[in-house]
Biopython code that builds the backbone (N, CA, C, O; Angstrom):
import numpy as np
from Bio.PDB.StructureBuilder import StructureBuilder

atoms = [
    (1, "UNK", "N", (26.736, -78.147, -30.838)),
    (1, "UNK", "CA", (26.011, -77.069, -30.183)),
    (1, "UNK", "C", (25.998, -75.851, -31.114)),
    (1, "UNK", "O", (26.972, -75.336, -31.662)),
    (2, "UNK", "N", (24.632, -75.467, -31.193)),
    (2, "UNK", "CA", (24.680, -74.049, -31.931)),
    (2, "UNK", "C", (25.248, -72.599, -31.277)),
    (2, "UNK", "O", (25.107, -72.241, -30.108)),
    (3, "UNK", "N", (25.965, -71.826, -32.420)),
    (3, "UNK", "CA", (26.512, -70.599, -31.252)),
    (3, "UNK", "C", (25.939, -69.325, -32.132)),
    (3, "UNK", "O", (26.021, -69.152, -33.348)),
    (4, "UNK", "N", (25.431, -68.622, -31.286)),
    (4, "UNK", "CA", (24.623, -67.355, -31.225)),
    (4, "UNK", "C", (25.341, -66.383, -31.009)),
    (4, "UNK", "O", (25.975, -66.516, -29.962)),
    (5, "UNK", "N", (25.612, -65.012, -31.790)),
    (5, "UNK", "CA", (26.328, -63.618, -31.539)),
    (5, "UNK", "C", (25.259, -62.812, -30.677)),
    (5, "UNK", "O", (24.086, -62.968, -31.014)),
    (6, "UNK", "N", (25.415, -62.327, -30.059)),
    (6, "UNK", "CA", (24.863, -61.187, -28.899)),
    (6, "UNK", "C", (26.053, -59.725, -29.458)),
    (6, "UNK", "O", (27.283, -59.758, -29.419)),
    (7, "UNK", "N", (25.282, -58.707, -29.881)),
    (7, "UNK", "CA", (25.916, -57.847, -30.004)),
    (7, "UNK", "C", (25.185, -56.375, -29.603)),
    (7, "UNK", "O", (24.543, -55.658, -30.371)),
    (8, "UNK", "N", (25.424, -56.176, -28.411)),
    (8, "UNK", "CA", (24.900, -54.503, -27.595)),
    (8, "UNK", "C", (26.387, -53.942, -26.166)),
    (8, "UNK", "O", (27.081, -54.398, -25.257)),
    (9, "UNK", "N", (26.025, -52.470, -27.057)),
    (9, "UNK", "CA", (26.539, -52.206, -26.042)),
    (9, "UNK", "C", (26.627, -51.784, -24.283)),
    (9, "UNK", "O", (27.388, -51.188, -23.522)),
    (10, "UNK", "N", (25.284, -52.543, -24.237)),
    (10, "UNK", "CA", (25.217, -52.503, -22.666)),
    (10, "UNK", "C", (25.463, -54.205, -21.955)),
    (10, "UNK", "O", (24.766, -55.219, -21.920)),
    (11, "UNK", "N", (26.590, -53.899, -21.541)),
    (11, "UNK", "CA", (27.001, -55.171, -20.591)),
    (11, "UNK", "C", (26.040, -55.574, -19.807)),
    (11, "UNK", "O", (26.426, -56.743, -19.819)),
    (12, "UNK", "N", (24.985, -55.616, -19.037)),
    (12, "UNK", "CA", (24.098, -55.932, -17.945)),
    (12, "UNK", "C", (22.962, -56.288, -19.420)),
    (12, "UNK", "O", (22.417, -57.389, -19.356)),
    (13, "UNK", "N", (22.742, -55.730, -20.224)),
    (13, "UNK", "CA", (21.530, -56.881, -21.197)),
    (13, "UNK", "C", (22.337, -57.933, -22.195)),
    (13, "UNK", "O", (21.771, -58.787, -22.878)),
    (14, "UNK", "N", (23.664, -57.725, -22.151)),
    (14, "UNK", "CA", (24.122, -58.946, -22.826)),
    (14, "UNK", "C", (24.287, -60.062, -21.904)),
    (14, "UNK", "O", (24.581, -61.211, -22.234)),
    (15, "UNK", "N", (24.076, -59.636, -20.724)),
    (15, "UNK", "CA", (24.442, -60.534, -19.638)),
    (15, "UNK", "C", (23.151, -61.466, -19.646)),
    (15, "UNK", "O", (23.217, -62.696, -19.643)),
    (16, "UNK", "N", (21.992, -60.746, -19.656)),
    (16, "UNK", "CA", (20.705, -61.227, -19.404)),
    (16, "UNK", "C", (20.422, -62.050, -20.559)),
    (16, "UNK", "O", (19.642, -62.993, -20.427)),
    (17, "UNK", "N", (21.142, -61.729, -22.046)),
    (17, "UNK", "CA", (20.801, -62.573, -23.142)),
    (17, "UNK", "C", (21.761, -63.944, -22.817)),
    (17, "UNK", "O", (21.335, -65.087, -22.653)),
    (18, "UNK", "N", (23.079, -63.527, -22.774)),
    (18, "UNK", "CA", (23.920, -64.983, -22.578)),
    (18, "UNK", "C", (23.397, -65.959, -21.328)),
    (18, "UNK", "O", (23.714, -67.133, -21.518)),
    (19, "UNK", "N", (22.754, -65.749, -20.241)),
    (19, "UNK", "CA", (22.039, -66.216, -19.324)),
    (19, "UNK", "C", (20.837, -66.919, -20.036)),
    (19, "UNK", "O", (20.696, -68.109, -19.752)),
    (20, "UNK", "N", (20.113, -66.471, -20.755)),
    (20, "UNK", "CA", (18.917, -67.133, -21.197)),
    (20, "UNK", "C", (19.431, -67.471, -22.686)),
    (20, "UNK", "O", (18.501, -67.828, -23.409)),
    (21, "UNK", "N", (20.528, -67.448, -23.235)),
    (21, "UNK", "CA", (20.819, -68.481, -24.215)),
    (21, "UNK", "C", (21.459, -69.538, -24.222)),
    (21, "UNK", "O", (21.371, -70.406, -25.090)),
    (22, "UNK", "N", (22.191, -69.562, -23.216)),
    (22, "UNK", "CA", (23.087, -71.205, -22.448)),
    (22, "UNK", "C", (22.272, -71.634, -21.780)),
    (22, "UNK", "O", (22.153, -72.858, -21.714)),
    (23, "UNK", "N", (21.455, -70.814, -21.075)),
    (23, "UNK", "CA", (20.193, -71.934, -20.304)),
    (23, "UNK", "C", (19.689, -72.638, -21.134)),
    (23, "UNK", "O", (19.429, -73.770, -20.727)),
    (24, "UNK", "N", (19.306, -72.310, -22.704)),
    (24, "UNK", "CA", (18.872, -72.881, -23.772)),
    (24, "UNK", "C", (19.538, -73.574, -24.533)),
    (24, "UNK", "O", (18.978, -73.922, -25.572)),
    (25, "UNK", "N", (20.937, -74.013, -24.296)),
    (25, "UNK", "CA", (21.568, -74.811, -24.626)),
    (25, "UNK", "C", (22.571, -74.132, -26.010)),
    (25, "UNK", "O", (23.131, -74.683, -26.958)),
    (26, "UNK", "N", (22.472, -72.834, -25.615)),
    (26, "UNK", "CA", (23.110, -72.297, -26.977)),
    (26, "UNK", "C", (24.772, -71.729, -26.547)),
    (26, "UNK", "O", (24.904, -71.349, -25.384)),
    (27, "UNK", "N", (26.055, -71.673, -27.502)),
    (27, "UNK", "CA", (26.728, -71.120, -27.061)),
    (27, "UNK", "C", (26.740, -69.877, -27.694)),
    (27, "UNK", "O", (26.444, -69.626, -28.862)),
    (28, "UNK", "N", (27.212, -68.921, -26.573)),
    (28, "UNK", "CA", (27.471, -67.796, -26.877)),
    (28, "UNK", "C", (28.805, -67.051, -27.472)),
    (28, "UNK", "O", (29.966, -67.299, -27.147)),
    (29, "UNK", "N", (28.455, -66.295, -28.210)),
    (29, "UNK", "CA", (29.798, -64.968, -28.483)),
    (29, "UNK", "C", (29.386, -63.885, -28.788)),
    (29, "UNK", "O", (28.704, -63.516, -29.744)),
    (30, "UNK", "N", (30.122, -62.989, -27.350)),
    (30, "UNK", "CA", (29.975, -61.538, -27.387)),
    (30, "UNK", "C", (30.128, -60.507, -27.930)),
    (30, "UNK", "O", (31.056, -60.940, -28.613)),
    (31, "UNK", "N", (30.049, -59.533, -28.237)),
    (31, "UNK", "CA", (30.646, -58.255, -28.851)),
    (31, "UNK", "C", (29.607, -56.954, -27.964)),
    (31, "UNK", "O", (28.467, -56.895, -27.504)),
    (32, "UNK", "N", (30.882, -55.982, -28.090)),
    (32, "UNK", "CA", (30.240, -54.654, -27.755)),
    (32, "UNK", "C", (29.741, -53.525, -28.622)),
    (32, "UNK", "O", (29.509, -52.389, -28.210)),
    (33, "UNK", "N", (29.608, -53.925, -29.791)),
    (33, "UNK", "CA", (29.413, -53.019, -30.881)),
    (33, "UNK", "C", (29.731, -53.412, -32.480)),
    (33, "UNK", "O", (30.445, -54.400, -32.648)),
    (34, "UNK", "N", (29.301, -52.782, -33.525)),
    (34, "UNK", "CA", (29.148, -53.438, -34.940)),
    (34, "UNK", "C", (30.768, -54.093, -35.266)),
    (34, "UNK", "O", (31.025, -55.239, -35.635)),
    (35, "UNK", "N", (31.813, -52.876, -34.977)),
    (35, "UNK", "CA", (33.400, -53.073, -35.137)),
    (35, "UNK", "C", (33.821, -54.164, -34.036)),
    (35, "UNK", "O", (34.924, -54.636, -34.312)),
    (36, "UNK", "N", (33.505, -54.462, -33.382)),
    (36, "UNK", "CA", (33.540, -55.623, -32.288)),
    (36, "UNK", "C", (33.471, -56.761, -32.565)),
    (36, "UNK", "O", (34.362, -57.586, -32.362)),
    (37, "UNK", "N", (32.480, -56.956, -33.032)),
    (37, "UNK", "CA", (31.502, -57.860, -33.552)),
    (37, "UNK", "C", (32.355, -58.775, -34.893)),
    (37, "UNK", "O", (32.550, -59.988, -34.973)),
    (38, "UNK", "N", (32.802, -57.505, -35.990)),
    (38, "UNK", "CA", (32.969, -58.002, -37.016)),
    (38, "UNK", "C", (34.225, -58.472, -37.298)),
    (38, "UNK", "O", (34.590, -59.059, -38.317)),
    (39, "UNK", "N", (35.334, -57.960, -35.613)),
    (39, "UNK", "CA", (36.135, -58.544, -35.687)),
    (39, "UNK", "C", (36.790, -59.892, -35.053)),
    (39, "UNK", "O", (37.928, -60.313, -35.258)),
    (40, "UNK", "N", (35.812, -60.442, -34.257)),
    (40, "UNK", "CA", (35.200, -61.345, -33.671)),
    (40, "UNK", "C", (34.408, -62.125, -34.464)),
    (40, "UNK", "O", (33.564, -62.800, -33.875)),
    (41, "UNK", "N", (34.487, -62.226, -36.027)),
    (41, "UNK", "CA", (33.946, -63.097, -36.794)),
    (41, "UNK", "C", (34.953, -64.015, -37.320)),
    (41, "UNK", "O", (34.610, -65.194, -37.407)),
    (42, "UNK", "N", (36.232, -63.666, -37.718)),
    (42, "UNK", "CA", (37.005, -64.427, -38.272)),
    (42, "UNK", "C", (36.964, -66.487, -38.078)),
    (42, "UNK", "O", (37.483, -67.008, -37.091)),
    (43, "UNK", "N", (36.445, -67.130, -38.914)),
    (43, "UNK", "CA", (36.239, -68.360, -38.473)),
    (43, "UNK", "C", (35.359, -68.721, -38.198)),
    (43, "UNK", "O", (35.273, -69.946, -38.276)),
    (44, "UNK", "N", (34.665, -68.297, -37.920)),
    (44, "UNK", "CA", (33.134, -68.045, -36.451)),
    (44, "UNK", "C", (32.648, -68.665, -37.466)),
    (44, "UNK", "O", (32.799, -68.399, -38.658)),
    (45, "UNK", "N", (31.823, -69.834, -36.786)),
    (45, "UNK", "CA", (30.182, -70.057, -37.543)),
    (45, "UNK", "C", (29.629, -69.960, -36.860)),
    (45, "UNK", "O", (29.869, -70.451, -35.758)),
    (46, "UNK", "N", (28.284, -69.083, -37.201)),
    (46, "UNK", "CA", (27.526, -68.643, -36.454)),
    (46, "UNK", "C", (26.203, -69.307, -37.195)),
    (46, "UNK", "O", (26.006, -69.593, -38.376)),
    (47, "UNK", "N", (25.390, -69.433, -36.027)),
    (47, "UNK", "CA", (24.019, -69.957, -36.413)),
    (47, "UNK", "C", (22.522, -68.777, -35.916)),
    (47, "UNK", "O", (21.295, -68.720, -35.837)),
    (48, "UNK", "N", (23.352, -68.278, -35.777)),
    (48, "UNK", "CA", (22.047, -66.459, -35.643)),
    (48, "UNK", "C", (22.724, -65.218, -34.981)),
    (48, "UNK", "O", (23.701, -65.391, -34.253)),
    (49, "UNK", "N", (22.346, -64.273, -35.160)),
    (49, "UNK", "CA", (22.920, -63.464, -34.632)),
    (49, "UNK", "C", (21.708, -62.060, -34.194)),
    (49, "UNK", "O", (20.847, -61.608, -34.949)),
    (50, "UNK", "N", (22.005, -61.614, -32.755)),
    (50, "UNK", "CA", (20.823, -60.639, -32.173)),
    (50, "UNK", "C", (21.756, -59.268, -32.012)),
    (50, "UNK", "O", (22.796, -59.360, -31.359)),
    (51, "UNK", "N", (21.510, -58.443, -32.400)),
    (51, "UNK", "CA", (22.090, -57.039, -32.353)),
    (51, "UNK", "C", (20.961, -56.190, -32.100)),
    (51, "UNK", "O", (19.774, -56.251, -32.420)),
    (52, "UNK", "N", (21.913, -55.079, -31.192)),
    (52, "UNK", "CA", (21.068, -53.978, -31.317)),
    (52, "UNK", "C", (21.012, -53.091, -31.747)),
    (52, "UNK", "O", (21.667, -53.425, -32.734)),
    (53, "UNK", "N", (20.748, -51.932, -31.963)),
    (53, "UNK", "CA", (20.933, -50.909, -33.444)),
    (53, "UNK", "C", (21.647, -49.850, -32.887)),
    (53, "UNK", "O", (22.583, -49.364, -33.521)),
    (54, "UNK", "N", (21.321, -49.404, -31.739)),
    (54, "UNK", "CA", (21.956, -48.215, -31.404)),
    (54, "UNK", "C", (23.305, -48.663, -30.505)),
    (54, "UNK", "O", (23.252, -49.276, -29.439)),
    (55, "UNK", "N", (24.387, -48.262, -31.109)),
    (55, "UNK", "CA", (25.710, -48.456, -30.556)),
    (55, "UNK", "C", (27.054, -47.825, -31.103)),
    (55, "UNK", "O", (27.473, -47.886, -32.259)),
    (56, "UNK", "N", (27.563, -47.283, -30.148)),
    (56, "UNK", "CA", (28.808, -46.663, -30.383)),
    (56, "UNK", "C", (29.617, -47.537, -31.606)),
    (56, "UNK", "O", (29.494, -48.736, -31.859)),
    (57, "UNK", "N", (30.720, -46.258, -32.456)),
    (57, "UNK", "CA", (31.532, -47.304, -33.351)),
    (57, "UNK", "C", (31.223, -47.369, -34.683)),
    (57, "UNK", "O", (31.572, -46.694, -35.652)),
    (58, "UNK", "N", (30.154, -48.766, -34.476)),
    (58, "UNK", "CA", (29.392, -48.765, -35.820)),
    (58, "UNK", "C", (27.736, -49.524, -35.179)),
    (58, "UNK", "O", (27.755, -50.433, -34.350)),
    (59, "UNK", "N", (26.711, -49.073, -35.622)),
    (59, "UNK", "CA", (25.518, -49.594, -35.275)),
    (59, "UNK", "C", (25.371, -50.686, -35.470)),
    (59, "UNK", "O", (26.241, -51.410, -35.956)),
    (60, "UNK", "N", (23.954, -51.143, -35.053)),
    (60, "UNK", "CA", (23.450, -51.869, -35.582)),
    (60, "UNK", "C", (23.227, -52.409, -37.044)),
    (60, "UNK", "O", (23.606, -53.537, -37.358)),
    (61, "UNK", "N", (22.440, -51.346, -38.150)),
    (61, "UNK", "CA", (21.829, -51.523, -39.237)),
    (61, "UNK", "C", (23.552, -51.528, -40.252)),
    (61, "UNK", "O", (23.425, -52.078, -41.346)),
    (62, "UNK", "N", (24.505, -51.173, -40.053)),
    (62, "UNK", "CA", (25.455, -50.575, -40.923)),
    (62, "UNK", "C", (26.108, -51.905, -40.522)),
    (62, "UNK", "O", (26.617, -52.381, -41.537)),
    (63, "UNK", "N", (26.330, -52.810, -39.313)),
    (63, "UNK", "CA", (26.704, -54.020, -39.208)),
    (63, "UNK", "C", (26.288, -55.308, -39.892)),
    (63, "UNK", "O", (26.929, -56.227, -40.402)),
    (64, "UNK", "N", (24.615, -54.990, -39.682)),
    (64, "UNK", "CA", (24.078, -56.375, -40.855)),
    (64, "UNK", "C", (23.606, -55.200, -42.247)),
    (64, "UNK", "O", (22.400, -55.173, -42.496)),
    (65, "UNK", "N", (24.336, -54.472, -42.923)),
    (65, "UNK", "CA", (25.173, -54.369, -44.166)),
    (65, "UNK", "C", (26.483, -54.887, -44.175)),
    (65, "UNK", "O", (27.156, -54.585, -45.160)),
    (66, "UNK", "N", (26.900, -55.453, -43.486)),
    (66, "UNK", "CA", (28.337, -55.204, -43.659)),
    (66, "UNK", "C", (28.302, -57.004, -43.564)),
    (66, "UNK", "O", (29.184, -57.640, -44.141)),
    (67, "UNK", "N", (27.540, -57.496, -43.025)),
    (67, "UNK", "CA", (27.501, -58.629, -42.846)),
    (67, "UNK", "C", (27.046, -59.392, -43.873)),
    (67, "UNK", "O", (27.633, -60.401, -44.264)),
    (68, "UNK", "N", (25.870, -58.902, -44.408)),
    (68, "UNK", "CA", (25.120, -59.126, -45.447)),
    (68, "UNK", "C", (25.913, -59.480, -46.654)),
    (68, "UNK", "O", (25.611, -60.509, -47.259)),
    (69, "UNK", "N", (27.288, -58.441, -47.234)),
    (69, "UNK", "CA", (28.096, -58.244, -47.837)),
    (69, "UNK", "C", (29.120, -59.563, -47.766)),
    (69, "UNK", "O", (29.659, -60.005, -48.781)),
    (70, "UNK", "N", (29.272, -60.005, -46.739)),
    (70, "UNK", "CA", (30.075, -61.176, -46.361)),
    (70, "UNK", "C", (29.306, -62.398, -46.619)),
    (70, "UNK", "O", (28.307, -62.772, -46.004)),
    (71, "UNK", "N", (30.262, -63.338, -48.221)),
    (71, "UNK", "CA", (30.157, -64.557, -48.402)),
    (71, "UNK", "C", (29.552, -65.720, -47.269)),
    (71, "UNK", "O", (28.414, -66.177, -47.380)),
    (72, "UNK", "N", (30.625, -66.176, -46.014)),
    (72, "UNK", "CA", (29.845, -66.481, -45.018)),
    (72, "UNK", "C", (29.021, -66.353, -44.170)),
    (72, "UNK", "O", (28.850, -67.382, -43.516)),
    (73, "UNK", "N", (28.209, -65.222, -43.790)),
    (73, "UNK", "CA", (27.518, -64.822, -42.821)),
    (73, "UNK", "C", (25.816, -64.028, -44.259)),
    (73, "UNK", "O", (24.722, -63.829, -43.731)),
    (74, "UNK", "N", (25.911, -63.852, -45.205)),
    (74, "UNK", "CA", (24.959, -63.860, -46.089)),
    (74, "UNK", "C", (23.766, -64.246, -45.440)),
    (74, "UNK", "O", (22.991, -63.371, -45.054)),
    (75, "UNK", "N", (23.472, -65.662, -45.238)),
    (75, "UNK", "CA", (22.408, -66.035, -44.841)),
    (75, "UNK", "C", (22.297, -66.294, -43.392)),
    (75, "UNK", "O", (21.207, -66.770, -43.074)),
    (76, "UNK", "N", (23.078, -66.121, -42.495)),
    (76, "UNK", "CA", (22.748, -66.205, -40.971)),
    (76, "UNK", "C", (21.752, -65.723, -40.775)),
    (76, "UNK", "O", (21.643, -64.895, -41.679)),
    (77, "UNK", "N", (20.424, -65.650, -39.832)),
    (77, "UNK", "CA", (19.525, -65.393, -39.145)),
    (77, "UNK", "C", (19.808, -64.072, -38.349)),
    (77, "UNK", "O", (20.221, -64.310, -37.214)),
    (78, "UNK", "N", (19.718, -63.041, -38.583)),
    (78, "UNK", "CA", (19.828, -61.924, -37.836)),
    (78, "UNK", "C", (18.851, -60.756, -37.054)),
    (78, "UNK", "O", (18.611, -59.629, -37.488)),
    (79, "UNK", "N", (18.432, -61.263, -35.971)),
    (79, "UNK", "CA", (17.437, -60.641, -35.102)),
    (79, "UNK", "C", (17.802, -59.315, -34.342)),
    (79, "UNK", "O", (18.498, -59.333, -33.327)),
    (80, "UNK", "N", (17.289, -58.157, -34.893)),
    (80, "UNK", "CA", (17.344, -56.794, -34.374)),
    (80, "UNK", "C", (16.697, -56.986, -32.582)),
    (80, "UNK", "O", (15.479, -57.084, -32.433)),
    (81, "UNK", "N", (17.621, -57.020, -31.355)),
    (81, "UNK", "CA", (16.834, -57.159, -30.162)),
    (81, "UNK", "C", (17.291, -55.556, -29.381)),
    (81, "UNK", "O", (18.342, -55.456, -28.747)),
    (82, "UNK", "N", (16.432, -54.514, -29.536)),
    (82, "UNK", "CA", (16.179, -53.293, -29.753)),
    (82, "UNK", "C", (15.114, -52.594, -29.051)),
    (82, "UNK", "O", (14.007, -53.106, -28.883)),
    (83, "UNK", "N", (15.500, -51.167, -28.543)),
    (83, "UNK", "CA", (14.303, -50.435, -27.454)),
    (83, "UNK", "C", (13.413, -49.640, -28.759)),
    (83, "UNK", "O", (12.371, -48.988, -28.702)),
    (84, "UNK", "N", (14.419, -50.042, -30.099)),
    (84, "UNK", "CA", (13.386, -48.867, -31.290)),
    (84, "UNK", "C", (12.135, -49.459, -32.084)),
    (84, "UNK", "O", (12.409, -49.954, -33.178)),
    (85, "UNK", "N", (11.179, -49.472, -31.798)),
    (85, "UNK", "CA", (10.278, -49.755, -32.136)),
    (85, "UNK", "C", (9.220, -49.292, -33.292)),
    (85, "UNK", "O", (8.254, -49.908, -33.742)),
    (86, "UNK", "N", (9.683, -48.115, -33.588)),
    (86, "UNK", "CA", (9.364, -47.142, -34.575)),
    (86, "UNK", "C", (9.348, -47.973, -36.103)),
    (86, "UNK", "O", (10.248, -48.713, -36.501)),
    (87, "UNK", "N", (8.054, -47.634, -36.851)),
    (87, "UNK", "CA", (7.917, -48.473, -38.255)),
    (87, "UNK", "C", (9.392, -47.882, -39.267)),
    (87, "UNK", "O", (10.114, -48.383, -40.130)),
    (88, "UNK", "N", (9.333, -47.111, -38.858)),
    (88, "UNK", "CA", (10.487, -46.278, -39.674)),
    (88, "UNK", "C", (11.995, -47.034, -39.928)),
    (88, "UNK", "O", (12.750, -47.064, -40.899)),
    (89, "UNK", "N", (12.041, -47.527, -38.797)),
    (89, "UNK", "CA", (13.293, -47.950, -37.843)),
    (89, "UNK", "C", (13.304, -49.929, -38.406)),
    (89, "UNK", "O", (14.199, -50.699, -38.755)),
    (90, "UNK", "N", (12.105, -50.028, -38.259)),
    (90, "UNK", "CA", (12.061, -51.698, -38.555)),
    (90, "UNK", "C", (11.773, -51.767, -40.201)),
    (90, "UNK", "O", (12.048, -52.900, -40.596)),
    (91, "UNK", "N", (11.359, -51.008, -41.150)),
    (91, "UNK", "CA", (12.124, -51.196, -42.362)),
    (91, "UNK", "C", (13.524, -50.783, -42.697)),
    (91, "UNK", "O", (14.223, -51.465, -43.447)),
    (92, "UNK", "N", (13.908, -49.746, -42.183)),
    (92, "UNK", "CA", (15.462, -50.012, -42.457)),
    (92, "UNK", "C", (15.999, -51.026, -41.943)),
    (92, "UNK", "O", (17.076, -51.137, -42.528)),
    (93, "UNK", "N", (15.882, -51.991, -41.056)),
    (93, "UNK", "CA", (16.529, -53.076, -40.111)),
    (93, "UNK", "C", (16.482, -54.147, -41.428)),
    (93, "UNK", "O", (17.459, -54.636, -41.995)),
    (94, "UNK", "N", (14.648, -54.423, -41.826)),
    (94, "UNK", "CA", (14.587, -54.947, -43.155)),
    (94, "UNK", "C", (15.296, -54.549, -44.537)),
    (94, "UNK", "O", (15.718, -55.190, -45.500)),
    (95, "UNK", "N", (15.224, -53.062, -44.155)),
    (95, "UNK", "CA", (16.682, -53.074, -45.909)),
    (95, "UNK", "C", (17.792, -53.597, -45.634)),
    (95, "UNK", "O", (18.545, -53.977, -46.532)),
    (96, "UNK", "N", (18.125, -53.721, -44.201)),
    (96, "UNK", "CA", (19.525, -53.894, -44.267)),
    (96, "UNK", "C", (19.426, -55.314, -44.237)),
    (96, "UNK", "O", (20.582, -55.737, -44.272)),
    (97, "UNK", "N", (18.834, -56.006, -44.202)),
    (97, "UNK", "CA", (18.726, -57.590, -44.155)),
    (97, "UNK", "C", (18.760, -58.256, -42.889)),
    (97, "UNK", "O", (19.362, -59.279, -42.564)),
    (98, "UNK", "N", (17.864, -57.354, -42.102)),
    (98, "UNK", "CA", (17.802, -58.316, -40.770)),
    (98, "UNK", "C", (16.510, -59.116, -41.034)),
    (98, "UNK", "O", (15.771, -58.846, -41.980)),
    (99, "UNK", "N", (16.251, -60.192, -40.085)),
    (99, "UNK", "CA", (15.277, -61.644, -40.764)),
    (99, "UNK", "C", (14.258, -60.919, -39.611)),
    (99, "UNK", "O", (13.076, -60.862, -39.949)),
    (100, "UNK", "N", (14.633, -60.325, -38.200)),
    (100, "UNK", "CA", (13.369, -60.179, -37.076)),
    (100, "UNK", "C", (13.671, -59.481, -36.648)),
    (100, "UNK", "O", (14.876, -59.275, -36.793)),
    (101, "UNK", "N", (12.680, -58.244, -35.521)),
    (101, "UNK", "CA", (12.511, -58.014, -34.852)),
    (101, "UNK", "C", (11.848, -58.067, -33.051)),
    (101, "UNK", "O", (10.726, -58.379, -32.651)),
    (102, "UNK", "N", (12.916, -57.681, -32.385)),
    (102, "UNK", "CA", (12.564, -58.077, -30.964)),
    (102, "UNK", "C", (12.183, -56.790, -29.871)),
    (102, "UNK", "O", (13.227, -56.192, -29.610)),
    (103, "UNK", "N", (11.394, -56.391, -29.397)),
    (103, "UNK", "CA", (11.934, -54.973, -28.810)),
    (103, "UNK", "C", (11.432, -55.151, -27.357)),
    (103, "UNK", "O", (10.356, -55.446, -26.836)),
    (104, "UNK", "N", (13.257, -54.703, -26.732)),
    (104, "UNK", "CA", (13.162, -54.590, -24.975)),
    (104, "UNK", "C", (12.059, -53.662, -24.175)),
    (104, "UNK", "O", (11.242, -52.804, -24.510)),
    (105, "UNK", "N", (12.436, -54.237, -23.037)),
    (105, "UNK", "CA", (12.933, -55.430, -22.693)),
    (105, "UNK", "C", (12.048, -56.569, -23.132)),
    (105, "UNK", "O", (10.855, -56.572, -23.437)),
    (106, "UNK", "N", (13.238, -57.852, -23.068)),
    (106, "UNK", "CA", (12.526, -58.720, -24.092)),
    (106, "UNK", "C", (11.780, -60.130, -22.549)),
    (106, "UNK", "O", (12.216, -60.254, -21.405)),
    (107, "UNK", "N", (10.866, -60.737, -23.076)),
    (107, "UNK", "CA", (10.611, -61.900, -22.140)),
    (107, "UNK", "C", (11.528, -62.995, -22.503)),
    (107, "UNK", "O", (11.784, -63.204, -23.689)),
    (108, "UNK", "N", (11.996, -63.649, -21.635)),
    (108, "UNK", "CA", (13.208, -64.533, -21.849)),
    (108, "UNK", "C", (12.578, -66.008, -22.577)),
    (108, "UNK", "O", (13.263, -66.737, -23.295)),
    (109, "UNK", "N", (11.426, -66.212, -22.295)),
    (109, "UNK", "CA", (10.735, -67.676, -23.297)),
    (109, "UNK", "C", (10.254, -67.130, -24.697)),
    (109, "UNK", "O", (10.041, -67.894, -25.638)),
    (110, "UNK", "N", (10.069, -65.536, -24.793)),
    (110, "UNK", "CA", (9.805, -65.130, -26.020)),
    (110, "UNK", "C", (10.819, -65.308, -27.114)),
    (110, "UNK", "O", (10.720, -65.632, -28.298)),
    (111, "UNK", "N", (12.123, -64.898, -26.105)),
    (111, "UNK", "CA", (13.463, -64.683, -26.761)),
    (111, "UNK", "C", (13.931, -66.346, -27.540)),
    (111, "UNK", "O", (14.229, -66.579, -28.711)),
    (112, "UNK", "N", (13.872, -66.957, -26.768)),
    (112, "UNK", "CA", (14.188, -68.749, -26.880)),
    (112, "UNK", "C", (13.253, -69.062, -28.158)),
    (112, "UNK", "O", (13.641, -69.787, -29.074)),
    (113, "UNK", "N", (11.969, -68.438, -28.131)),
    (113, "UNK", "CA", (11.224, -69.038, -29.061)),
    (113, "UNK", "C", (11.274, -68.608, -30.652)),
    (113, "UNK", "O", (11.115, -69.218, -31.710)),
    (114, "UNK", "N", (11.572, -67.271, -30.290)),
    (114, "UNK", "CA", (12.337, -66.970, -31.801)),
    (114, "UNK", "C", (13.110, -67.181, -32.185)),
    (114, "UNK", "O", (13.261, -67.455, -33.375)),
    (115, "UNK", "N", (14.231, -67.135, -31.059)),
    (115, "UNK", "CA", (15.671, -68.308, -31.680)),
    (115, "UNK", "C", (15.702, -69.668, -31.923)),
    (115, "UNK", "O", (16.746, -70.293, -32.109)),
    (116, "UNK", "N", (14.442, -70.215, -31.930)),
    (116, "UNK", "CA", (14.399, -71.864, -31.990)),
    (116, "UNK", "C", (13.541, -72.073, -33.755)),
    (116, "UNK", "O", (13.629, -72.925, -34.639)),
    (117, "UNK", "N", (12.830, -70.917, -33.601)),
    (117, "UNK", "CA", (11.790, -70.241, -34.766)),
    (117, "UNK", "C", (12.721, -70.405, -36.087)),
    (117, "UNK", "O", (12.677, -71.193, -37.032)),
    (118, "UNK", "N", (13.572, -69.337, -35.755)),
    (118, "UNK", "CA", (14.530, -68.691, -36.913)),
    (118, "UNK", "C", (15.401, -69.669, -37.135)),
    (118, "UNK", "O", (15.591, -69.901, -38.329)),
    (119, "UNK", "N", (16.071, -70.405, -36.274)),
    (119, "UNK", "CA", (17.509, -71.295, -36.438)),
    (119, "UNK", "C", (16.840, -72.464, -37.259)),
    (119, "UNK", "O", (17.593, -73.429, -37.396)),
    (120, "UNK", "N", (15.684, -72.587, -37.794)),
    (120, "UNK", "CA", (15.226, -74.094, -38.254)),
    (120, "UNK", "C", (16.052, -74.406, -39.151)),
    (120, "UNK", "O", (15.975, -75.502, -39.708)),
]
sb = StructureBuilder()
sb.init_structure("model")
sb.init_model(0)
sb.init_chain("A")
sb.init_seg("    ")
for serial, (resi, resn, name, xyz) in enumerate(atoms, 1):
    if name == "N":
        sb.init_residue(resn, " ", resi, " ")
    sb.init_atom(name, np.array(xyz, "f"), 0.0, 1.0, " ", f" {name:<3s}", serial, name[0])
structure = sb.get_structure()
């Protein structure tokens, strides 16, 4: 089974992502933020990962740098799922090496289809 990182800090939309990613047969692992997240990697293989940018701690964009930087997680699939929509906002997501953009609220067959998209 493939396992997917969900990383925002609002509990009620990570809820709504882990709901429509086990419905999809995916397992999940949570985090509440970039420092959360990255310490909740140890071991982890991950087969994509959806963050959102704005979050206490450490963000979004400064997380997939930080990830990016990391031997194992280099090439993971990393989807910005985000209320910022701004062109401004989605090339930095791209400097920092995120692969997509998603912006909430998201449709839940949209969501599945980019994660089925990206994980090839």
């Amino acid at each position: 089974m493939k396992t997917i990182m969900t990383v925002d800090d609002s509990a009620t939309l990570r809820q709504m992502v882990v709901f429509v990613l086990r419905g999809g047969g995916y397992q999940v692992v949570e985090a509440v933020d970039g420092l959360d997240a990255l310490s909740k990697l140890e071991g982890q293989e991950l087969h994509l990962i959806l963050t959102d940018i704005n979050m206490p701690k450490m963000d979004g964009l400064e997380f997939i740098r930080q990830l990016r930087a990391m031997t194992d997680y280099k090439f993971v699939p990393i989807i910005l799922l985000t209320t910022e929509s701004h062109p401004e906002k989605k090339r930095e997501g791209k400097a920092a090496g995120a692969t997509g953009w998603i912006v909430k609220p998201f449709n839940p067959d949209q969501l599945l289809a980019v994660v089925k998209k990206v994980m090839r």
